[in-house]
N, C-alpha and C positions, 0 to 999 in steps of 0.2 A: 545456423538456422535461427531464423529471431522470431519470436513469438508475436503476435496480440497479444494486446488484453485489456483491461477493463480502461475506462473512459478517464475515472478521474480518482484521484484519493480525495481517502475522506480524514484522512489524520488522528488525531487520537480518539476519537469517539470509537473507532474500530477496534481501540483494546478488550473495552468490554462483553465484545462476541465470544462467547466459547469457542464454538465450532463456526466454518465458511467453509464455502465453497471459492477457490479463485483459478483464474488461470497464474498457471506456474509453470517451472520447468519442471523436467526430471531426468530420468538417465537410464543407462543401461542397469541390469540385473547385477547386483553382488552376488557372490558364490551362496546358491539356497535361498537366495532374497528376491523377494519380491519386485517389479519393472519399479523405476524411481530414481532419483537421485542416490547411482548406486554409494559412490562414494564420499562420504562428508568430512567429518574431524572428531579428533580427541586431543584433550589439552593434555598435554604434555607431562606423561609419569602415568595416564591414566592404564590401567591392566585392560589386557582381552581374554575375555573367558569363553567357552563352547560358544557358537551361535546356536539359536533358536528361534528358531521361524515365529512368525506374529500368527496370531488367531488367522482365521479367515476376515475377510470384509464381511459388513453389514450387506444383505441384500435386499435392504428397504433403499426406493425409489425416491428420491425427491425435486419435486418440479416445481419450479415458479415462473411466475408470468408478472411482467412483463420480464427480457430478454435484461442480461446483464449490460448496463453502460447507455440504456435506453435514456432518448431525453422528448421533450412535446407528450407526455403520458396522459391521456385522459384524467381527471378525478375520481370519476366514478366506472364500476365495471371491469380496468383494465389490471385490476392486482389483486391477484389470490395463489393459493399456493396448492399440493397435493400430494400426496404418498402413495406410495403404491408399494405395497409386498412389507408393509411394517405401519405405524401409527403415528401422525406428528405428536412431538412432545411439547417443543416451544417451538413460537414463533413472534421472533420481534421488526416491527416496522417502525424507525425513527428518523427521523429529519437532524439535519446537520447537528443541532445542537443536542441532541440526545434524547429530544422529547419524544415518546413515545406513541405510539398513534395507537389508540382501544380497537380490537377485533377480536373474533371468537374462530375456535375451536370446534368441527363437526363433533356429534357425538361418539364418532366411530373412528376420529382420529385422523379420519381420509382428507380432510381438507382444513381451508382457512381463510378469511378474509375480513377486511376492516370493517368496520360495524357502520362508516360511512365515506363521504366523498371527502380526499383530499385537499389540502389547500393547495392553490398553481403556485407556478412558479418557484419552486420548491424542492432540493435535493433530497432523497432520501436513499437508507441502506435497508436490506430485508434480510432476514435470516432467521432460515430454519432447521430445525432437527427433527428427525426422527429416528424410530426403534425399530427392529426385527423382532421376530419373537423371541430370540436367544439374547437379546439386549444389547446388541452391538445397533453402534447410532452411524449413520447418515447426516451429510449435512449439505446446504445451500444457500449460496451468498448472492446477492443479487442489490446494483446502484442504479438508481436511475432518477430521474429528475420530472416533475409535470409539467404539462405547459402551462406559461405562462399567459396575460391575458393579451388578449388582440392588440396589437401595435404598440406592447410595451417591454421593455427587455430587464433583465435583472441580472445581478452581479452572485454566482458563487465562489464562494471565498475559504482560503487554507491560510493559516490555520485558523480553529474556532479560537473566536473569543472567550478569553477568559483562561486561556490554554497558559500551560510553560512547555517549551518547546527545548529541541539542541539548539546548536550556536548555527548549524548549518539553512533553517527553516527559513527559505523566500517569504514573501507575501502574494500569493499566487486567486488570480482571478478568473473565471470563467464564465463567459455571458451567455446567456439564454437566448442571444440573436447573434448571427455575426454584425460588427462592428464597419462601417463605411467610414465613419467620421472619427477617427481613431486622438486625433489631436484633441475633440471637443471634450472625450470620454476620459482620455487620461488627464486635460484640465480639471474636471473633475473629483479628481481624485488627489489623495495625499495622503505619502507614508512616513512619519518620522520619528525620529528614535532618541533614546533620552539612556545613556549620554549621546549628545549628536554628534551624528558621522553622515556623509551625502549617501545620500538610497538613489538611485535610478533605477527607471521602467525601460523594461524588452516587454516587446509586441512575440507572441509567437501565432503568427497567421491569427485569424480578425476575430477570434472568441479566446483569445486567451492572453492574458496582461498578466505579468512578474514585477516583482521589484524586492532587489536587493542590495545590500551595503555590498564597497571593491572586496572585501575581505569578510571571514566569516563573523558574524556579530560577537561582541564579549561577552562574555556571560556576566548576569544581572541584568541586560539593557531591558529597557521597557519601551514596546512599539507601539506606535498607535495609528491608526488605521481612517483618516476621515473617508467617507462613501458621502459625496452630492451628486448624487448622478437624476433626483426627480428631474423631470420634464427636457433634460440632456438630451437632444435627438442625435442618437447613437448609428441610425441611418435615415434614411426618407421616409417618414410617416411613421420610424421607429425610437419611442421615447423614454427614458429610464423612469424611475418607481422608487430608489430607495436615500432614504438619507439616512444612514447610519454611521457609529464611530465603533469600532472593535480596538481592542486592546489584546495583546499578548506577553509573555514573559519571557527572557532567553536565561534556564536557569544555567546547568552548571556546564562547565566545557567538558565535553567529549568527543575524541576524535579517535577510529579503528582504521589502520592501515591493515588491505589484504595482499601479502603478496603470494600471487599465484604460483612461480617458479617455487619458492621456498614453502607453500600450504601452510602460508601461518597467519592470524590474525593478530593484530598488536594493537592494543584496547591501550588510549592515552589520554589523561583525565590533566584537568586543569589548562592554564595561559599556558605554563611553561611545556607540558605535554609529558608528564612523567606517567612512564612506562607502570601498568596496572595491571596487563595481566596479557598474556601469551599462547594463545589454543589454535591446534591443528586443524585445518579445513584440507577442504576440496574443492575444485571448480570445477566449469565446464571444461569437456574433451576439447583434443582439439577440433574436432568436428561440430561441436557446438560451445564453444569457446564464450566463457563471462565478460560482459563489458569491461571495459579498462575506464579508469577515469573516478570523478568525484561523484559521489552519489550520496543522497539523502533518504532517511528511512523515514517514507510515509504513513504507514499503517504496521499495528501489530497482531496476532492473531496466534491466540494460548494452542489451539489445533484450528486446521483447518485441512481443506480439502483439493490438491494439485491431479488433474485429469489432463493426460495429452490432446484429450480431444478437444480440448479450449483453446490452445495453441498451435492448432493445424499439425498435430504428429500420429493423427492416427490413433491406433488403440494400443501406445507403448506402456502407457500405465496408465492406473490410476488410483491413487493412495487416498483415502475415506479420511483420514487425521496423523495429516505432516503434523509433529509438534513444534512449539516454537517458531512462528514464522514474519518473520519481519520484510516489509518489500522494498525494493529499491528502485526500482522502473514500474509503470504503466503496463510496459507488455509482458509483465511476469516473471525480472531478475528479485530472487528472495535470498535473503539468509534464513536458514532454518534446521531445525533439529534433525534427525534421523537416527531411529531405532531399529532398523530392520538390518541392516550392513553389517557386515563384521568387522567388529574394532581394530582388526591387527591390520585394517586397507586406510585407515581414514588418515590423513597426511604424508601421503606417500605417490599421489596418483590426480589428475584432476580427469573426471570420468562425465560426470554429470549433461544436463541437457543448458548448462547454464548459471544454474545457481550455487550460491555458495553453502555448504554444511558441515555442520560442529554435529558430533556424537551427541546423544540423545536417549532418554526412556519414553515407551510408550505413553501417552495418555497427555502427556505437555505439562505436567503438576511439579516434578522434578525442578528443582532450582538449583541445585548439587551438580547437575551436568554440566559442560562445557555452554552448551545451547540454553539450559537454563537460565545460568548464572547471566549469560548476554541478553537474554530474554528482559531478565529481573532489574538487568541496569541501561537499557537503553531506553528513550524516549523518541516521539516523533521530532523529526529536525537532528538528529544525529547526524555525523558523518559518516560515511563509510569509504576511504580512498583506496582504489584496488589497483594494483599495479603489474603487470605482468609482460612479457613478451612476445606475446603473440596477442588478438582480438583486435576486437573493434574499441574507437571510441565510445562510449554512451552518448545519443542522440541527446543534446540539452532537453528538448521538451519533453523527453519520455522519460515522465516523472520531473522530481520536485527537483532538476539534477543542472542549473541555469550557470551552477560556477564551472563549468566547462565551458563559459564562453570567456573568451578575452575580456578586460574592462573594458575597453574602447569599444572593440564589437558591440559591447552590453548596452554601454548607452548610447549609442548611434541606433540602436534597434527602438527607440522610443520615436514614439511621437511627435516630442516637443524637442529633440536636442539636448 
């Protein structure tokens, strides 16, 4: 069963959320555990002691508006947020680059919204928290983009400028119109990279443009990004807005193989790939079986928030703050902590709704766990290659995940040849 989920990542700017809300997978029950991703991992040597059931959930409510992966948003009116059965604490609205947008706080904690009208054309992420009166928090992630103005389109772009990313991170583009004239758009454009190696552009259907090197970048290279797209008519009567240069980092190499059959993750740093460190996962069942294939980690998230209900599974769980949660796909494949399971199941079993899990303590603070420690050293642009025998390939475009297409494939998917 393969999930939705959210429209687009947002790359590193996401680390800074405490808590979100996402769709995500999860799994059956562990023995005395709550629905979720029953089974994950312990790295190897680690002890299992009693389980212990986790607190109850928070039962504060939190809603926002507009809907997760929304895009054409009004500026004014259409974004606010609300609590029910507890109080917001924080709420932060930011645009791609982190800048934060001013709003208030009702006095009574029930609500929230920008203090004015948004600027078009424009991505942003929203995320809130709230309390119960026993102090247990609630949280709510929510992306969505404004529209932009009458008959003009615009380019959003992965990664942010100004970023250091893994050696795996495309250069990945999303238009605010579909694209007709798809040659005039990618003319437009240029990616190149220092030291220089050839980048080609795939098209994935008419709002979404890629480009990356045959192999995964070296680490140090430094990418830079021309955007001429003013006055480009992009379709009939539809004309681009931006001329900008973005720049990015590729710092150090890191590359984790998951193999599924054996529940082990193998963390390998550097060109040459020396082995760094060894810890027990889980995957999906076979009934809901993890992608197979090369996959990049777009977004990270210290807790956040996985509900079946975001993923078309009904009311099989829903867990208030996975720790540690790192994503792989668009429709919801993560790596992430678990603290609710008992240690003596975690690399022994792949149980899960999909996703893959490393042992875990509650609250995501821990750097000492298995999930931690991966937490503390991964970056957006990572790799993560899962291997296994049984699943599906992962779809290239769900998610930042493009080296699962052949190179020849790759560049025959452009525009210009």
């Amino acid at each position: 069963m393969r999930r939705r989920g959210r429209v687009w990542a947002r790359g590193a700017a996401a680390v800074a959320c405490c808590l979100a809300v996402l769709t995500g997978c999860g799994g059956g029950a562990s023995p005395a555990g709550p629905p979720g991703d029953a089974v994950d991992a312990v790295e190897a040597g680690a002890g299992s002691g009693a389980y212990t059931a986790p607190p109850p959930p928070s039962r504060a409510v939190v809603t926002t508006l507009p809907a997760d992966g929304a895009v054409d948003v009004q500026p004014e009116g259409a974004v606010r947020v609300s609590a029910a059965q507890g109080r917001l604490v924080s709420v932060r609205l930011a645009d791609a680059k982190g800048t934060e947008v001013p709003g208030s706080i009702a006095p009574d904690g029930a609500g929230w919204a920008p203090d004015g009208p948004l600027p078009l054309g424009t991505a942003f992420t929203l995320d809130a928290v709230a309390e119960d009166d026993d102090g247990q928090r609630a949280a709510q992630h929510t992306d969505f983009s404004t529209v932009a103005r009458a008959h003009t389109f615009v380019a959003f772009f992965t990664p942010e400028d100004g970023s250091t990313v893994g050696v795996g991170m495309p250069v990945s583009l999303r238009f605010s119109r579909p694209i007709a004239d798809r040659a005039a758009v990618e003319r437009a454009l240029r990616v190149t990279a220092d030291p220089p190696v050839p980048v080609a552009a795939h098209w994935f259907g008419n709002q979404r443009l890629d480009f990356r090197p045959r192999q995964y970048w070296t680490a140090g290279t430094r990418v830079s990004v021309a955007l001429r797209l003013k006055d480009v008519q992009g379709a009939p009567g539809e004309f681009g807005t931006q001329n900008r240069d973005l720049r990015f980092t590729v710092g150090r190499a890191q590359v984790s193989t998951v193999d599924l059959d054996a529940h082990t993750l193998t963390v390998r740093a550097g060109q040459g790939g020396r082995v760094v460190r060894v810890l027990k996962v889980s995957g999906g069942s076979p009934e809901h079986s993890t992608y197979r294939g090369v996959m990049v980690v777009s977004e990270k998230y210290q807790v956040t928030r996985m509900n079946s209900q975001t993923v078309g599974m009904g009311d099989e769980y829903d867990i208030k703050d996975v720790p540690h949660a790192m994503r792989l796909t668009t429709s919801g494949t993560f790596l992430h902590g678990n603290y609710w399971a008992d240690p003596a199941a975690f690399g022994t079993a792949n149980t899960s709704h999909g996703c893959i899990g490393l042992v875990d303590a509650k609250g995501g603070a821990s750097k000492d766990t298995p999930a931690g420690w991966l937490f503390e050293h991964t970056v957006p642009g990572d790799v993560v290659e899962v291997r296994a025998s049984t699943g599906d390939l992962v779809p290239p475009q769900n998610g930042l995940n493009g080296w699962n297409v052949p190179w020849d494939q790759w560049v025959a998917g452009g525009a210009l040849r």
